[in-house]
C-alpha positions as CSV (number, residue, x, y, z in Angstrom):
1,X,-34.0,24.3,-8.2
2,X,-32.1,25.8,-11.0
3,X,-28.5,24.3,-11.3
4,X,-25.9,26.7,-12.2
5,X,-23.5,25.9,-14.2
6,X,-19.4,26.6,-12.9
7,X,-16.5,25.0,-14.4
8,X,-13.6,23.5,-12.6
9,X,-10.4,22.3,-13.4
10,X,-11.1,18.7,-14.4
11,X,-9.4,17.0,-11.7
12,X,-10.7,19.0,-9.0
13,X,-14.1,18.5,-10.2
14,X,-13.5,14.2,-10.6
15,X,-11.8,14.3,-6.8
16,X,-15.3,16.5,-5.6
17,X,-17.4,13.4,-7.2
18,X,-15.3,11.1,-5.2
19,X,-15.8,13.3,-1.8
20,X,-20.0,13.5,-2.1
21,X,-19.9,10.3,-3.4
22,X,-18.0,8.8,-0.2
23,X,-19.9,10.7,2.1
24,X,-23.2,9.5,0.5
25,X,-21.8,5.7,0.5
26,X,-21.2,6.1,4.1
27,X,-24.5,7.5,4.7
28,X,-27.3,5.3,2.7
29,X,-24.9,2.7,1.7
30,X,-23.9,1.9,-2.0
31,X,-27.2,0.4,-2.7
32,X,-29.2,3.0,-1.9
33,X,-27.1,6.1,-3.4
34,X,-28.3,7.9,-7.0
35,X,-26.2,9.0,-9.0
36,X,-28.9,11.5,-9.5
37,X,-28.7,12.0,-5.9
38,X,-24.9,12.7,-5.6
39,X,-25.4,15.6,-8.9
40,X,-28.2,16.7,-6.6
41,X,-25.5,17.5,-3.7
42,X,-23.3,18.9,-5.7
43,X,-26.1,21.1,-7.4
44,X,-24.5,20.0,-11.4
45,X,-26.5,17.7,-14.0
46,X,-25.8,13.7,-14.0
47,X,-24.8,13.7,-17.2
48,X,-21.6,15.8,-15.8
49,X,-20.9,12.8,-13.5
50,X,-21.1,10.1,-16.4
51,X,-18.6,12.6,-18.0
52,X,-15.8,11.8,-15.5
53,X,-17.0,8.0,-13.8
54,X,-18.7,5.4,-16.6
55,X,-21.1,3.9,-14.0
56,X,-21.6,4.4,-10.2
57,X,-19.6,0.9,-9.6
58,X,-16.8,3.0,-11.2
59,X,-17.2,5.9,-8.5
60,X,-17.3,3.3,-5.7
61,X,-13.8,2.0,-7.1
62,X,-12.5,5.5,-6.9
63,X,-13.6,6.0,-3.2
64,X,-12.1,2.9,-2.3
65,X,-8.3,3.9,-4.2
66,X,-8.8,6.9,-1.5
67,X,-9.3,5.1,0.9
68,X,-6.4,3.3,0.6
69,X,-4.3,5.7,-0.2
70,X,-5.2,7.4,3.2
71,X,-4.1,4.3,4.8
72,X,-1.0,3.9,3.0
73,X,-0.6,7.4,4.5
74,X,-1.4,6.5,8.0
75,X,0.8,3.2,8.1
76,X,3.5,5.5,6.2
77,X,3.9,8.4,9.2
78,X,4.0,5.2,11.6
79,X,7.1,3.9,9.8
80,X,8.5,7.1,10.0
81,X,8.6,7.4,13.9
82,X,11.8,6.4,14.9
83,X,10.3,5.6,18.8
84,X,10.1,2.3,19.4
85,X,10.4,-1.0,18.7
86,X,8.1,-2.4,15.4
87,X,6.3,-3.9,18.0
88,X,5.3,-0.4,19.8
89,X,4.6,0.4,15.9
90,X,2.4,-2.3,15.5
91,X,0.7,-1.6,18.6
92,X,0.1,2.3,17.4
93,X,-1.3,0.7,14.0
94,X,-3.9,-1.4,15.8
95,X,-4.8,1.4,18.2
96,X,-6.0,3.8,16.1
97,X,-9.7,5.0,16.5
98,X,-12.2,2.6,15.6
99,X,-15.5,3.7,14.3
100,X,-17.8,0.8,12.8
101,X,-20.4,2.4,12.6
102,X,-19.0,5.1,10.0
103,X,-18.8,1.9,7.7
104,X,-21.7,0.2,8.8
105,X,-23.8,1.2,5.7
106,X,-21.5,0.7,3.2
107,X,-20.4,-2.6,4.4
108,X,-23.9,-4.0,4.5
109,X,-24.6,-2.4,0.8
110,X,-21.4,-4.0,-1.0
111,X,-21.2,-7.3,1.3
112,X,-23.4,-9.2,-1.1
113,X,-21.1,-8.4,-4.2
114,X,-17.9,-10.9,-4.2
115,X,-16.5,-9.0,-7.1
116,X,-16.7,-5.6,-5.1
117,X,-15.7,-7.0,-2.1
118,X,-12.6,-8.8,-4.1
119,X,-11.8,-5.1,-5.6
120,X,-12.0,-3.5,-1.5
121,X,-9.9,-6.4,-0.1
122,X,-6.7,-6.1,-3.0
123,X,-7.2,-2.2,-2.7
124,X,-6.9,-2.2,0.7
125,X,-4.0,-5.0,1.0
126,X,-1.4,-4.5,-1.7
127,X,-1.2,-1.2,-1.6
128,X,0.7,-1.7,1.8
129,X,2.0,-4.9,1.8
130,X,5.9,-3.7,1.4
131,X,5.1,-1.4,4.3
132,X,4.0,-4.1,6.4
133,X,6.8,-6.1,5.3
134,X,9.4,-4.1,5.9
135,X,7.8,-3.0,9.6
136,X,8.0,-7.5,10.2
137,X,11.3,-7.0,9.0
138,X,12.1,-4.2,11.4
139,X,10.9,-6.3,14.6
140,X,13.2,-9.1,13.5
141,X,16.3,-7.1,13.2
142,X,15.2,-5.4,16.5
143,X,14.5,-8.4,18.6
144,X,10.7,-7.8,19.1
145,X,9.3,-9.7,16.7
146,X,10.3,-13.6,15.3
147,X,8.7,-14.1,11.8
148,X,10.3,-16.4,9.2
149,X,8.0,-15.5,6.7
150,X,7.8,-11.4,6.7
151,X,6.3,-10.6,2.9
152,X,3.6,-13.9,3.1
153,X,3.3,-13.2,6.8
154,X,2.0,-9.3,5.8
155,X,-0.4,-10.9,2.8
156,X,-1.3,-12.7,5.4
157,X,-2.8,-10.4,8.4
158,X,-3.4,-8.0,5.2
159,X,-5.6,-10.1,3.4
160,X,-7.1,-11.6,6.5
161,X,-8.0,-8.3,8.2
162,X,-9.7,-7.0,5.0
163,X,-11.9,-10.4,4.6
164,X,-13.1,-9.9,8.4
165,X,-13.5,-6.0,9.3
166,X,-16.0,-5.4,6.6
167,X,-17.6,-8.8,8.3
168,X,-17.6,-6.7,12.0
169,X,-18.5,-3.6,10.3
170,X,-21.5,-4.9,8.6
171,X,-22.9,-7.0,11.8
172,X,-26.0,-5.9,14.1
173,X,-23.9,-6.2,16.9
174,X,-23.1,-3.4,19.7
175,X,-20.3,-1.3,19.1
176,X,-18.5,-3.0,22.3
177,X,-18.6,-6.4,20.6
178,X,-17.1,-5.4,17.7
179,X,-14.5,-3.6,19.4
180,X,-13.9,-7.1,21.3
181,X,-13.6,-8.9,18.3
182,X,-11.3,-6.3,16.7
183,X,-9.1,-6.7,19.6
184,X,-9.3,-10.5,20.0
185,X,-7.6,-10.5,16.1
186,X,-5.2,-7.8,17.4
187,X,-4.1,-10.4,19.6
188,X,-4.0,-13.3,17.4
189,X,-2.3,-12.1,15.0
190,X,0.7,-10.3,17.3
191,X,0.6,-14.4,18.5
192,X,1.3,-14.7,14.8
193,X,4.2,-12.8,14.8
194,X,5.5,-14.4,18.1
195,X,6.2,-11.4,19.6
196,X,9.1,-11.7,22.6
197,X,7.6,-8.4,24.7
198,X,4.7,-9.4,27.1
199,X,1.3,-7.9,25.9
């Protein structure tokens, strides 16, 4: 196939890497994803992808900045509803759509790595720990949460629920079991908050 070359504004052509690149992770897995293979998709040379991203460890980094920033976004827009107690907020956060099985692969590829794994967890935690922090907050000023600890108390469940999802993600198990453990740290951790309103 004869790759024909078209020129894009640099950063549109470094967030395109990270798009094929995240759909390919979430496909094969990191382990089993080319760079060759994501030029391939995008119908460009390799050598334009070393260009932007130094190894493919550096394009997995990127995906996962995305990634959080789409969560920051998401826990963001639930801040900003002014319906409801933090608690009804917190509820909203947990009941978002679940689907393992989108990160299945990816999780299995990376859960071998500590350093990668260390990079996902802070990525995916600090990035929205004064969110978190000031929803606590909220629920103590509104009566629907008691937490003396709000900022460690976010770390916390932050840190916690990014050292264990990858964990469910990754497992054999049916979709239904992982949606019961999901739930069953739902619960412990609104326990952990001492939430006042009846679950």
């Amino acid at each position: 196939m004869k790759i024909v070359r078209v020129t894009k504004p640099v950063e549109e052509r470094k967030q395109e890497i990270i798009d094929i690149a995240r759909e390919m992770f979430l496909e094969n897995g990191f382990e089993k994803t080319q760079v060759a293979s994501i030029s391939k998709r995008m119908n460009v040379a390799s050598g334009l992808i070393f260009h932007y991203f130094k190894t493919k460890t550096d394009i997995l980094y990127a995906v996962f900045e995305k990634i959080a920033e789409e969560r920051l976004d998401f826990l963001r827009k639930i801040l900003e509803n002014e319906n409801g107690t933090a608690l009804d907020r917190i509820n909203l956060l947990f009941a978002r759509e679940l689907n393992f099985g989108m990160y299945e692969k990816l999780a299995v590829s990376i859960s071998t790595d500590p350093a990668i794994n260390e990079y996902f967890r802070h990525k995916n935690s600090d990035a929205v720990t004064s969110l978190i922090t000031a929803l606590i907050e909220q629920g103590n000023d509104d009566g629907s949460l008691q937490c003396k600890y709000p900022k460690e108390t976010a770390i916390f469940i932050l840190y916690g629920m990014g050292g264990v999802m990858p964990l469910i993600a990754a497992s054999n198990e049916p979709e239904t079991d992982k949606l019961e453990k999901y739930n069953s740290f739902k619960e412990m951790i609104i326990r952990l908050l001492d939430a006042k309103a009846t679950q």
